[in-house]
C-alpha positions in Angstrom: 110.6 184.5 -101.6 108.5 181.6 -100.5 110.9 180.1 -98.5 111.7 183.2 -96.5 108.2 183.6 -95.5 107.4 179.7 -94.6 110.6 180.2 -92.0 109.6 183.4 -91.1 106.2 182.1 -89.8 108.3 178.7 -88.6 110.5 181.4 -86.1 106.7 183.1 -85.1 105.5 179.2 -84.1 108.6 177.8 -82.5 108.3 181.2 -80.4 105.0 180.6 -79.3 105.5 177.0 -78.9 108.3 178.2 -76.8 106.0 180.3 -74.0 104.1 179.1 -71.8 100.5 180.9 -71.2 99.7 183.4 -68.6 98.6 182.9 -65.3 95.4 183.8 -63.7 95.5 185.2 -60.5 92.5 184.7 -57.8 91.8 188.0 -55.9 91.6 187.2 -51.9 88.7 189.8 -51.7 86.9 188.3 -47.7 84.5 191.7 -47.6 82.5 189.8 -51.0 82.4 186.2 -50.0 80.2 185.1 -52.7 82.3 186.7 -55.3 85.7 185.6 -57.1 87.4 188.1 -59.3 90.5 186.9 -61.2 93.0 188.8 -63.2 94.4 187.3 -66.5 98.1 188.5 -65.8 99.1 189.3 -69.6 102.3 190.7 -68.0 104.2 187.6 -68.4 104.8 187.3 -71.7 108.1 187.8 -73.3 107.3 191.3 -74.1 106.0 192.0 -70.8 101.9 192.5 -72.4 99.0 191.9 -73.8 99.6 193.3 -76.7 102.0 190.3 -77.2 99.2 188.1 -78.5 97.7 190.9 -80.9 101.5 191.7 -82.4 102.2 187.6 -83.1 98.8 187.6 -84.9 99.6 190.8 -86.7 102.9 189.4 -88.3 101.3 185.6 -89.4 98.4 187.8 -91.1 100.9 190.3 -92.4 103.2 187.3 -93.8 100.2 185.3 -94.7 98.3 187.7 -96.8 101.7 189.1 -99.1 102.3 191.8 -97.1 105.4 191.4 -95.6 108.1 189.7 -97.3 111.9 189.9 -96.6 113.6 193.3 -95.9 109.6 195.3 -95.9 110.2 197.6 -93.5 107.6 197.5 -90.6 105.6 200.4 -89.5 102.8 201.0 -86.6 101.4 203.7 -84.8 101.0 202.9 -81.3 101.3 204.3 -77.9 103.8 201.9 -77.1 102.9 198.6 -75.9 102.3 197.0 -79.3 105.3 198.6 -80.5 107.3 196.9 -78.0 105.9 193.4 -78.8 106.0 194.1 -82.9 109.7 195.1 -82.3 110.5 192.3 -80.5 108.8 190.1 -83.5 110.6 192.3 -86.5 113.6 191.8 -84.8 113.1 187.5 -84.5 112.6 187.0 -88.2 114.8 190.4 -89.0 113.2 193.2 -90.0 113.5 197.0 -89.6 111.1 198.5 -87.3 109.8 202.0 -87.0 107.0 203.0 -84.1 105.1 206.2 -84.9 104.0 207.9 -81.2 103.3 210.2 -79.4 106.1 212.0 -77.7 104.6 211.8 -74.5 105.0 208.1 -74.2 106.3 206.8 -71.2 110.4 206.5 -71.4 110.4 202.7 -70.7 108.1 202.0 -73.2 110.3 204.0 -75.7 113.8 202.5 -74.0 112.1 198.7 -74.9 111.3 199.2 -78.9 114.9 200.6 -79.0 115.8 197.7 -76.6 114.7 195.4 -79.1 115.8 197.2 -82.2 113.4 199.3 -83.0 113.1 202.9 -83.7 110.2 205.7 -82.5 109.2 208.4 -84.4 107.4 210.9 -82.8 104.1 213.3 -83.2 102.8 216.1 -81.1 99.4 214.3 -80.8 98.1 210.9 -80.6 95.7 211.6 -83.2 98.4 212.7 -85.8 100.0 208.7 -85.7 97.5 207.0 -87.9 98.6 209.6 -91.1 102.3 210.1 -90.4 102.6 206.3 -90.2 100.7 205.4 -93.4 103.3 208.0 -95.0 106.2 206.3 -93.8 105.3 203.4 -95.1 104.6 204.9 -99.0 107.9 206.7 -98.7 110.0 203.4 -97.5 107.7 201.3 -99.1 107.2 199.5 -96.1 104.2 198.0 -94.7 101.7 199.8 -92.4 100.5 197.3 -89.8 97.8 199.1 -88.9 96.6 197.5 -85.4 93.4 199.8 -85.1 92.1 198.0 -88.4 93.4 194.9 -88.3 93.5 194.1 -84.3 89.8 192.2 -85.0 90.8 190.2 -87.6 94.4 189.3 -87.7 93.4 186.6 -84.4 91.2 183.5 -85.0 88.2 184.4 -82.6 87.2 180.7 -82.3 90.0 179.7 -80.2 93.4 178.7 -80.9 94.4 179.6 -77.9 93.5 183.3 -78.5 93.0 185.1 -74.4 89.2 183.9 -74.5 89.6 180.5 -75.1 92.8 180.6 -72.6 90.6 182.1 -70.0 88.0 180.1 -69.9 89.6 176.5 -69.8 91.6 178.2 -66.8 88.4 178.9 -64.9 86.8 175.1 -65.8 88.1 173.6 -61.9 86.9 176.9 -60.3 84.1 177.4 -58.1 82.2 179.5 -60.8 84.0 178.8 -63.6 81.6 180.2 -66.2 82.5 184.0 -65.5 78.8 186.2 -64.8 81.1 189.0 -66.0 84.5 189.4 -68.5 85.9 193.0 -68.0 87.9 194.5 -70.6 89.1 197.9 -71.8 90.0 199.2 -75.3 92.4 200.3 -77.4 92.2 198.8 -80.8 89.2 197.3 -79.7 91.2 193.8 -81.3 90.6 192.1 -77.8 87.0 192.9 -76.8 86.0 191.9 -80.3 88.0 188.4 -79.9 86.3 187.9 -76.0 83.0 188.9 -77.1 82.9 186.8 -80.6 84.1 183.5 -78.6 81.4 184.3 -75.7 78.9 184.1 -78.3 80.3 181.2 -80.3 80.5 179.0 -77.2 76.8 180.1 -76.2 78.2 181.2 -73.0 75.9 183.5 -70.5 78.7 185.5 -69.8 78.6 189.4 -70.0 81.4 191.2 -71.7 81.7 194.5 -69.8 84.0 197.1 -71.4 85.4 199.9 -69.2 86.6 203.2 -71.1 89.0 206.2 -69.3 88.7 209.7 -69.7 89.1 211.4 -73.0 88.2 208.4 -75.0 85.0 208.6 -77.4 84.4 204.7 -77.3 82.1 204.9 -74.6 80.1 208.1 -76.1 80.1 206.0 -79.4 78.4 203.0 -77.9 75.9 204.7 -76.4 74.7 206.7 -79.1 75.7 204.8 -82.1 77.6 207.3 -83.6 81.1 205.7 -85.4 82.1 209.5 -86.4 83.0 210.8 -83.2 86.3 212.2 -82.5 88.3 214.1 -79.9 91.6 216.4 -79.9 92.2 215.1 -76.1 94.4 211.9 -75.6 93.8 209.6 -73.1 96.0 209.7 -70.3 95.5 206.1 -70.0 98.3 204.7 -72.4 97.1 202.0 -74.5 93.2 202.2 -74.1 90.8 205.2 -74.8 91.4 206.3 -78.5 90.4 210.2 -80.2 88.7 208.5 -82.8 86.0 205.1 -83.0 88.7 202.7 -84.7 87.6 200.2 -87.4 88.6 197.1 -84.8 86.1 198.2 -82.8 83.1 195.9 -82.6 80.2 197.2 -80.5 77.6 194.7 -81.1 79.8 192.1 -79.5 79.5 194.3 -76.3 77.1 193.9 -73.4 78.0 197.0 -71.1 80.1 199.5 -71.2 81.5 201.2 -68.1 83.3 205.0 -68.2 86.2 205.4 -66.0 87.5 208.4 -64.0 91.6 208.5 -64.7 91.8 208.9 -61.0 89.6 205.8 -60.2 92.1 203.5 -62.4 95.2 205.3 -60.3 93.3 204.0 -57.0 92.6 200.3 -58.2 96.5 200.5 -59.0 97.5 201.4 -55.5 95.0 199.0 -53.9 95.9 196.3 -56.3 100.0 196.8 -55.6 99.0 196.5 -52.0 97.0 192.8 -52.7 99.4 191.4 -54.9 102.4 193.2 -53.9 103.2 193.8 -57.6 102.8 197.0 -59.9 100.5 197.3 -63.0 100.0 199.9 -65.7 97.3 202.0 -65.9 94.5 200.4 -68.0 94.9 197.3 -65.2 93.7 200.0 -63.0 90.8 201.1 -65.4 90.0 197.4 -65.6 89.9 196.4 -61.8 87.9 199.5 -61.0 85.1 198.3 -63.6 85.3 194.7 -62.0 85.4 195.8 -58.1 82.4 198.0 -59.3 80.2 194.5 -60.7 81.1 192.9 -57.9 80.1 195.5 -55.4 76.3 195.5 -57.5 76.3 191.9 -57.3 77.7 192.0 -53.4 74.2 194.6 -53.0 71.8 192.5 -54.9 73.0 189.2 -52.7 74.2 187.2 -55.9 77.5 184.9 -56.2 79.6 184.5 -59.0 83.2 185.3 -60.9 84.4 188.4 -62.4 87.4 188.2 -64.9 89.5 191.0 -65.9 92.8 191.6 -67.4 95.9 193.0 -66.1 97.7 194.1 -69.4 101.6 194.8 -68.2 103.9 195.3 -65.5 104.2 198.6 -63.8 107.6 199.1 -64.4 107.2 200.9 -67.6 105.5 203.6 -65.6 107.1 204.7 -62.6 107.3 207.7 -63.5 103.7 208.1 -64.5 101.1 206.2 -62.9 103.4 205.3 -60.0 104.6 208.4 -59.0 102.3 210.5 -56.5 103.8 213.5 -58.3 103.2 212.9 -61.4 99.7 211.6 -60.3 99.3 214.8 -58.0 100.0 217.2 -61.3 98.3 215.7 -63.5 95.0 213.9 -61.8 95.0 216.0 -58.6 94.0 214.4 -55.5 92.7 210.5 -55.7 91.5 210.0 -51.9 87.6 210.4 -53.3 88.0 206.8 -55.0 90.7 205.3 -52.8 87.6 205.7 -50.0 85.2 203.7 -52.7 87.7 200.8 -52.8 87.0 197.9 -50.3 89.6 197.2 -47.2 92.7 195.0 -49.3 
């Protein structure tokens, strides 16, 4: 048994050792000359996301602890983007994989677990996945990876090349490489725990700003301190915004946090295809609008500095969401009130 789990975590390593990191991409932005915003472009790894990082760490914690040993079946509730990424690790060191989701998931997402091996089992709501896939797991006596509980602990905050550490040796040779601001969203919370842990274990100055879409009771949560709070709406924002305040989420490490208007993060898509000349899903949208927002303040109040945000994973998995003025029309109405609030690309 030993000896499959030590070359189970030896395939995890040589993978990783295998990819290089993520780029980060400067923002020509003329109309704030004092300002630098950059985007950590998360799309590039193998799985096409963040949630890349967050399923590697999930697996060496899983292996690690006992809890996966050869032929455990895998389970996870998730939206989809983790899915893909845990798929694509179940299937290096070869093990079943099941996704529990929503059945409104985007059908790229869903085409890319099954792409890589997986299988999706799905619920009428998004708050029904937590319960269908703990009992999945106690009837194929699998293992439940839970990302909303473990997202927070399963990555070594310190560094290790988790995204904080990454982000901030990239921005060293800048022109203000210690960020003023670090803009995140949430989904697990897993990644604004990491960023906001390291910030405070390098005695950095640097703001962690968290931006939150519609329908999502993290921002309610933080500013009234209530953990309990829970919602029968799902965010239309896949992968951020959850119904209920999940255990990986760490408010204390938090400085600001910023609500978001769906439509606002469809705008900051559009303008951001038409910098970059690249597509982006939607909580890159929620997280540009939160950063074009601080620098706009900081643009009023005549102060320089750099902005970093994330941009989480390619736009091809919705293009028929988030990138179709249909779907966008029908479901968010019409977004010309904050394309007008975005500056001239």
């Amino acid at each position: 048994m030993r000896h499959w789990v030590n070359e189970a975590v030896r395939k995890i390593d040589a993978d990783f050792q295998r990819s290089a990191d993520t780029h980060l991409i400067k923002l020509p932005l003329p109309c704030y000359p004092g300002i630098d915003i950059y985007l950590k472009d998360e799309s590039t790894h193998p799985t096409g996301s963040l949630k890349h990082r967050l399923a590697r760490s999930l697996f060496l914690y899983g292996l690690c602890n006992g809890h996966i040993k050869q032929d455990t079946p895998i389970i996870e509730a998730s939206s989809g983007s983790t899915a893909i990424s845990e798929a694509y690790f179940a299937r290096l060191i070869g093990l079943p994989f099941i996704a529990v989701m929503p059945a409104s998931t985007a059908a790229g997402k869903i085409e890319q677990v099954e792409f890589y091996g997986g299988k999706c089992h799905f619920v009428e709501r998004s708050d029904q996945i937590y319960a269908e896939a703990e009992r999945l797991a106690s009837e194929m006596n699998g293992h439940y990876m839970d990302q909303f509980t473990y997202a927070e602990r399963a990555t070594d905050w310190r560094g290790n090349n988790n995204i904080a550490d990454s982000i901030f040796k990239q921005m060293e040779h800048e022109r203000f490489p210690l960020p003023r601001y670090v803009v995140m969203s949430a989904g697990t919370g897993g990644t604004s725990a990491t960023l906001g842990r390291y910030i405070r274990y390098r005695r950095f100055n640097t703001e962690l700003v968290i931006v939150d879409p519609e329908n999502s009771v993290f921002y309610e949560s933080y500013m009234t301190g209530d953990k309990t709070l829970t919602s029968n709406c799902g965010s239309r924002i896949e992968g951020i915004g959850r119904p209920r305040v999940e255990p990986s989420f760490t408010p204390g490490v938090i400085d600001r946090m910023i609500q978001v208007p769906d439509g606002a993060s469809m705008a900051a898509l559009r303008w951001l295809e038409k910098l970059i000349g690249r597509k982006a899903g939607g909580s890159t949208g929620t997280n540009l609008w939160g950063a074009l927002l601080l620098a706009k303040e900081m643009h009023e109040h005549e102060d320089q500095g750099s902005i970093v945000t994330v941009l989480c994973d390619t736009g091809e998995r919705y293009l028929h969401t988030y990138h179709s003025d249909a779907w966008v029309q029908e479901k968010l109405g019409d977004i010309t009130q904050w394309q007008n609030q975005l500056p001239t690309p």
